[in-house]
Structures are given as structure tokens and as C-alpha cells.
N, C-alpha and C positions, 0 to 999 in steps of 0.2 A: 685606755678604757673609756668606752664615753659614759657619759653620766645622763640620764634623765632629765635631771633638774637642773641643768644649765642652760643659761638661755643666753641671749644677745642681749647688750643691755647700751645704755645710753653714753654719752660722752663722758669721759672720768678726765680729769685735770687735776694731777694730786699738788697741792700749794707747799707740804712739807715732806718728805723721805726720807725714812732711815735707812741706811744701807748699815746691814749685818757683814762685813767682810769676815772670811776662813781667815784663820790663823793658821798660816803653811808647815809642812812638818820641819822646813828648814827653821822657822820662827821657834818653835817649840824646842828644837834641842839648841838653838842660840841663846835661851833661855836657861838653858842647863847649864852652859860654859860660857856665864858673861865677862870672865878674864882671860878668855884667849883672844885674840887676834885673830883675822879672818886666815891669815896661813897657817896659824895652829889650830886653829877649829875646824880647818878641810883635813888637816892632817889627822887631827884625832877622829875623824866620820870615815873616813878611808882605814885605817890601822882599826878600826873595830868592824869591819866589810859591810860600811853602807853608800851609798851611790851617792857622792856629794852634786857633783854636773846633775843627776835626773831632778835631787831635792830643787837648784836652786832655780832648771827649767821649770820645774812643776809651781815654785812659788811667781816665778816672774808671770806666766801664762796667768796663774791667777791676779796680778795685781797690773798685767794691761789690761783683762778685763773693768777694775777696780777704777783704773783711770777712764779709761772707755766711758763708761757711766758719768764716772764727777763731770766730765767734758762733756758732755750730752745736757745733761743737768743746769751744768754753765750758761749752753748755747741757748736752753729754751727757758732761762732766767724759773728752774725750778730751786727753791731750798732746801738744803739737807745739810743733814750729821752722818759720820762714819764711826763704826763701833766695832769690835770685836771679840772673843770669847771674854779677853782680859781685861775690856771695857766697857763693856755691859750695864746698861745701868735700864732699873724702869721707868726711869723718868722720861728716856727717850722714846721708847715705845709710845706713851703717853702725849707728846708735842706730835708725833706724826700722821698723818692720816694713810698714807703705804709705806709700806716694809719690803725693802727689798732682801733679800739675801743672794749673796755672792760669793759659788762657793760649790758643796755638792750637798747633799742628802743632810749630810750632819747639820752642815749650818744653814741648812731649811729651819730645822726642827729643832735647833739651840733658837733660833727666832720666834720658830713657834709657839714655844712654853711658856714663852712673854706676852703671848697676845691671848686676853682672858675673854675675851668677847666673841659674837660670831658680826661686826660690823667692821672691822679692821681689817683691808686687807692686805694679802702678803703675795709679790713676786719671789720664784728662784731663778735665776740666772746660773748655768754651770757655765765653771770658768775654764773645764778643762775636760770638756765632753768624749776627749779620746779615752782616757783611764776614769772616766766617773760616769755613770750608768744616767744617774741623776733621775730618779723615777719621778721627783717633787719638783723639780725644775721644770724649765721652760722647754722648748725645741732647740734641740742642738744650732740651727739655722740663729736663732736670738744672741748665740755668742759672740758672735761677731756683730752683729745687726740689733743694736741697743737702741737707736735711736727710731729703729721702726718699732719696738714697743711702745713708746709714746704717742709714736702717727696711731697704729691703734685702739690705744687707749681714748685716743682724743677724737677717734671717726665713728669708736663704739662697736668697732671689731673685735669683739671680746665676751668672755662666759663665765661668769663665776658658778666656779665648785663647789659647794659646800660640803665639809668634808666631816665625817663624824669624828667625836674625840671621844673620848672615856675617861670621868670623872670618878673620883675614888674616895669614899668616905670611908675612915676607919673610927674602930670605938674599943675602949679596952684602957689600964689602967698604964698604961707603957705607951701614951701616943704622942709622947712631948719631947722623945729626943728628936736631937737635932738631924735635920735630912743633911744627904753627902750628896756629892756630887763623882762620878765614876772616874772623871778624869784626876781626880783627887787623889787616886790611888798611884798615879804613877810616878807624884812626887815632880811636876814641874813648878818652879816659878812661876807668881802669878796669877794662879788661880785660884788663890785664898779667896777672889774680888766677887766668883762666883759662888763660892759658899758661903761669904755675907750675905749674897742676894737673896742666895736659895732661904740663910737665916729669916733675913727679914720678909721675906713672902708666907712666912709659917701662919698659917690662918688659926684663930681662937681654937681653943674647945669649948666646948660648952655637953654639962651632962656627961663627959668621960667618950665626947662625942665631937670626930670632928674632920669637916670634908677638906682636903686636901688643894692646893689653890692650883696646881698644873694639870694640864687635862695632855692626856695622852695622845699622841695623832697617828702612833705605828702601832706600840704595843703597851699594855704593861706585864712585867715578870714579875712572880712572885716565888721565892725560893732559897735557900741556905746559900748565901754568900759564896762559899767554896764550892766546886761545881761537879768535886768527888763526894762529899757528902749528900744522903738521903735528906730528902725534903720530907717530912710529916708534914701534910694539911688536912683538912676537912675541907670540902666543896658542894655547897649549893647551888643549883642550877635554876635559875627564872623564882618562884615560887614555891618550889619543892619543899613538904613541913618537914623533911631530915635531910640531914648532911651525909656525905659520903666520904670514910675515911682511908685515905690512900697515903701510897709511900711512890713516891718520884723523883726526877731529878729538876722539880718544878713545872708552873703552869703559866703558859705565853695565853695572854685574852690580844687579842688581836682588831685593830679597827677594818676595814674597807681598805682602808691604803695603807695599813701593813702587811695587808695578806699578801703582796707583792714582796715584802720585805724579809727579815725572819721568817716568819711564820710561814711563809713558802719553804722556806731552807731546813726548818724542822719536818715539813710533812710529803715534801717531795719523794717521787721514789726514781731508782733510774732502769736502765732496761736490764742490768741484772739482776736486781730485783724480783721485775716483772719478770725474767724470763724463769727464774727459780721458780719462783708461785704457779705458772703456766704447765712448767714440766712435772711438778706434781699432782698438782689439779685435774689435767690432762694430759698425761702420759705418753698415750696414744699418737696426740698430736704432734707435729713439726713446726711451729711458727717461723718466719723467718726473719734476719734482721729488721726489716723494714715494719714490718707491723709489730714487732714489739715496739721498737722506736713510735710506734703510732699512738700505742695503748700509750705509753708512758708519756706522751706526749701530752695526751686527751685527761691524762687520770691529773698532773700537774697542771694544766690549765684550770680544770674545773675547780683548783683551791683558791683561787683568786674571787672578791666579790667585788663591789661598786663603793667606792669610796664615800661616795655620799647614803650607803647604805646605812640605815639605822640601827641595823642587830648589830654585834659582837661575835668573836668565834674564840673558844678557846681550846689549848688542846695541851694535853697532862703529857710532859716529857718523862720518856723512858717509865713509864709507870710498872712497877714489881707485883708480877702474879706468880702466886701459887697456891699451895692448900691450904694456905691460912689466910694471905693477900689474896681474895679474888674478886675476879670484876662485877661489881654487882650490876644486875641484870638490867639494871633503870638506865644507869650512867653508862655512856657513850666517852672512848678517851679525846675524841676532836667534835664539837656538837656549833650550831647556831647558840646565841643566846639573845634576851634583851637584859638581864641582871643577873650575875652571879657574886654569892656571896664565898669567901672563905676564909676557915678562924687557923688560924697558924698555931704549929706543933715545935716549930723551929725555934732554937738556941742563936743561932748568930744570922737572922732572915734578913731577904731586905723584900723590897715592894718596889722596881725602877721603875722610872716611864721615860721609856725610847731611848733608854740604852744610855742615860745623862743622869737627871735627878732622881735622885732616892730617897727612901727612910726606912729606918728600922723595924720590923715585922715579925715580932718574937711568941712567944709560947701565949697563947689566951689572947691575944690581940686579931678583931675581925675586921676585913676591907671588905667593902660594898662597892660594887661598880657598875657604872649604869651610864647608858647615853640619853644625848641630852640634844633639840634643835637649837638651843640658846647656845649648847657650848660648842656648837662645829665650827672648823677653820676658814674663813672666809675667803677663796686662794681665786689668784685670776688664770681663767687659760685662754692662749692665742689662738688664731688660726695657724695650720701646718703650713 
């Protein structure tokens, strides 16, 4: 999607680089079983039917990309550090003037919740552009071709993005437990190191008031933990002097460049969809495959917006109507926004941002979110 506000800019020579490497899913369950042996660890990922040869292809692609880089780096006497989920630290972000991430989507944006400013900025390189989409990365063409990112960088063939993020103040007498981290749930080794960090980034309150230090760059969710349970919230929209009380299964606020992500996957529809709604609607008529595939084509596209856009979109999953739940006539279930406030109903809520960090978002506790030009991503893009 191009952007507006991107322009050509001058020669960039970054002097230090952090490179965010992926932690491959072979790494993670190596992590699970650090007293087997490598012929007991293929045997036990094989006798429980998962594909040990695709894991270890998929980790290797990732980390010749990995070397690719150090060597490139080497060759044009740049300095860097290598980090990843499990080694995380802020201090590195901090020495660096670019960020690289290496990797797909996830460890864009495990990078990006490090970077609190909108002057730092952040490469993605995908390491494995045939199984990863990589919407936040670079051109497939860079995966191979690392060292022409530097020719670029250094000729001023290049555009920065700035990409919106969404900041989240909450206020309430319950806003000091401790945030989680989502991979935290699935119980691997290792990743205590990032819910230290997440600890130690915990910003003051002040006033029973208090804005949250990570800025969202896809989405934030708010909503009952368990994802069979009803969400009670209240929602204000921009300004609005009352709230609006609903029962859902949660509400996605969305940036510019998560409208590609989630929030496309919640609002999408497909042609049988469309063609159900068509053959009621118009009864009469015949559509044929082709132009249903059309409409539904045209109705999906048009949910995406510009990443450097400055509104917000959110939109109330699975929301319950009927004679008592009904939609009130103001509120819209997917709308534009620039601030939406909402005060939580929920027993066991949480508040994530992009599907990683979280905090707790219990009964009487209200989030505020609002973009900000101070807090946008400061990301480089290539030429194709």
C-alpha cells in the first residue's frame, strides 16, 4: 500500500544495529526437552505427528538468512548485537541507531514494542518468504539480497513509513497488576526473561492514573481471557458524553497496518456470504461466480486503510442482539475513530497489544486510546 508521507530521503549509514533474530519453532520445543538427545528429540516430535525435517528446514532458512547479515555487516565494518525473544534486553534497543528484525511478522513487532519513540528506526527482513506472508517486512527480493539494502541505504534509495501506533491509558483502582506476556501461557522455558522486561517497563501511576509504556502497531484487544466467555464492556466513541453498553466476544481497535492483519480476518466476508445476502435481497436475480467473487473482493479490500493513517478502526466481535441487547441507533459495530474510551465489565479481562503483551482489565477499570505523531513506528521501505 503506498503511503503519502513517504518520501526519498538522504544517505543513512547506521554505525550500531541490533538484529532481533526469530526463535524457530524447532528452538522452542528444544527448549521443552533439554535432556534428550537430538535422536530422542526427533523421535519424540515424530511419535507425537509433527514434521521434525520441515521444523529443522524452516529453522536453518531462518538463520542463513541470520548469517547473511552478520557477514554483510562484517564486510562493510558495521557494529551490531544479536538478540532474540529469550534475550531481549532494553538496553540494546537503546545503544542502537537501526533495528533490524529477522524473522516474520511476529518478530517485527516483538521489536517493535521496544522502540518508544518515532526516531529509531526499524528494518524487517523475512527469512522464509515462501511460508510467511511477512506484511511488515521488506520485499521478498531483500531475502536473498542483504547487502543491496545497505547500497540503498547509503545512495538514499529509500522512504520512511511512519506508521501509526496506539497508546493506551488506563485509570481505575486495579491498574498495578502485573502485565503477561501471551507466550507465557504455553509454558516454555525461557521466557520468564520477557516478563521481567515487560515487569520492569511498567510505567508509574499517578492519580489511580496511568499510560501504559507499549504502543500498539497492529491492534489492541480487549476482552475476557477465555474466548467462550461473554465480554461485558462499555464503549465510547471519539467524544461521545455516554457510553454504550454491550455484551461481545470482545473489541479489536485496529491501526493502518493492522487492518491487513486481524482485523481483516475478523471483518472479511467470502462469496458465500455475499451470495446468501444477494439471493435474499434480490431474489429475482442470477449473479454469477464471477461477480460475486468481485463484490467480495471489492467489499475486503475496502477494509484495509493506510498505515500512516492517523484514525483508529475498531470493531465489537460477535456483539448479542436482541429485545433487551439492542443496537443502539448512534453506535456503529466497526466505525473510524481518533479516541475510544472503554470501562470493562469483565472478571478475568485482559487489554493485549499485537497478540504479545498484556495486562489485566477487570470490572471498574477504564482504557483510553488515542494516536499520537510522536508515537508512530519509524520503519524504512525499499524500492521493489
Amino acid at each position: 500500500m503506498q503511503c503519502s508521507s513517504a518520501r526519498r530521503e538522504s544517505s543513512f549509514i547506521p554505525q550500531r544495529i541490533l538484529i532481533v533474530s526469530k526463535v524457530s519453532q524447532l528452538q522452542f520445543e528444544r527448549l521443552r526437552e533439554p535432556d534428550l538427545d537430538e535422536v530422542q528429540f526427533k523421535s519424540r516430535l515424530i511419535r507425537r505427528g509433527s514434521d521434525y525435517d520441515t521444523m529443522l528446514a524452516n529453522h536453518e532458512k531462518n538463520k542463513a538468512v541470520e548469517i547473511q547479515l552478520i557477514d554483510t555487516l562484517k564486510n562493510i565494518n558495521i557494529d551490531y548485537k544479536i538478540t532474540n525473544r529469550l534475550t531481549i534486553d532494553q538496553s540494546q534497543f537503546d545503544w542502537a541507531d537501526l533495528v533490524i528484525a529477522v524473522g516474520g511478522d511476529g518478530t517485527f513487532l516483538l521489536a517493535a514494542n521496544l522502540i518508544f519513540d518515532n526516531k529509531k528506526p526499524i528494518i524487517g527482513i523475512n527469512s522464509d518468504p515462501d511460508s510467511s506472508e511477512g506484511h511488515l517486512m521488506l520485499q521478498r527480493r531483500y531475502t536473498n539480497d542483504v547487502k543491496g539494502i545497505f547500497e540503498r541505504l547509503r545512495d538514499g534509495h529509500y522512504e520512511y513509513v511512519m506508521r501509526t501506533r496506539i497508546r493506551v491509558t488506563v485509570q481505575g483502582e486495579s491498574i498495578c497488576q502485573p502485565p503477561f506476556h501471551m507466550h507465557d501461557k504455553s509454558r516454555i522455558a525461557g521466557l520468564e526473561m520477557y516478563q521481567f522486561l515487560s515487569n520492569a517497563l511498567e510505567s508509574k501511576e499517578i492519580n489511580n492514573q496511568k499510560k501504559l509504556p507499549w504502543l500498539a502497531l497492529n491492534e489492541v484487544f480487549i476482552g475476557e481471557s477465555l474466548s467462550a466467555k461473554t465480554s461485558s464492556l462499555e464503549l465510547r466513541v471519539n467524544d461521545e458524553p455516554n457510553y454504550h453498553k454491550l455484551k461481545c466476544s470482545g473489541i479489536c481497535v485496529s491501526t493502518g497496518t493492522g487492518s491487513s492483519s486481524w482485523y481483516k480476518a475478523i471483518n472479511s466476508v467470502t462469496p458465500h456470504l455475499i451470495k446468501r445476502v444477494l439471493d435474499v435481497s434480490i431474489p429475482k436475480n442470477k449473479f454469477s461466480e464471477q461477480e460475486i467473487e468481485r463484490i467480495c473482493d471489492d467489499c475486503n479490500k475496502n477494509i484495509q486503510f493506510s498505515p500512516d493513517d492517523g484514525k483508529m478502526s475498531y470493531v465489537i466481535r460477535d456483539i448479542i442482539l436482541n429485545d433487551i441487547w439492542k443496537l443502539p441507533k448512534t453506535l456503529k459495530t466497526r466505525a473510524y475513530c481518533n479516541k475510544l474510551t472503554i470501562r470493562s465489565h469483565c472478571y478475568d479481562g485482559g487489554l493485549v497489544f499485537d497478540g504479545g503483551v498484556g495486562v489485566p482489565f477487570n470490572i471498574g477499570t477504564i482504557a483510553t486510546l488515542e494516536t499520537s505523531d510522536t508515537d508512530a513506528l519509524r520503519t524504512i521501505k525499499l524500492p521493489d
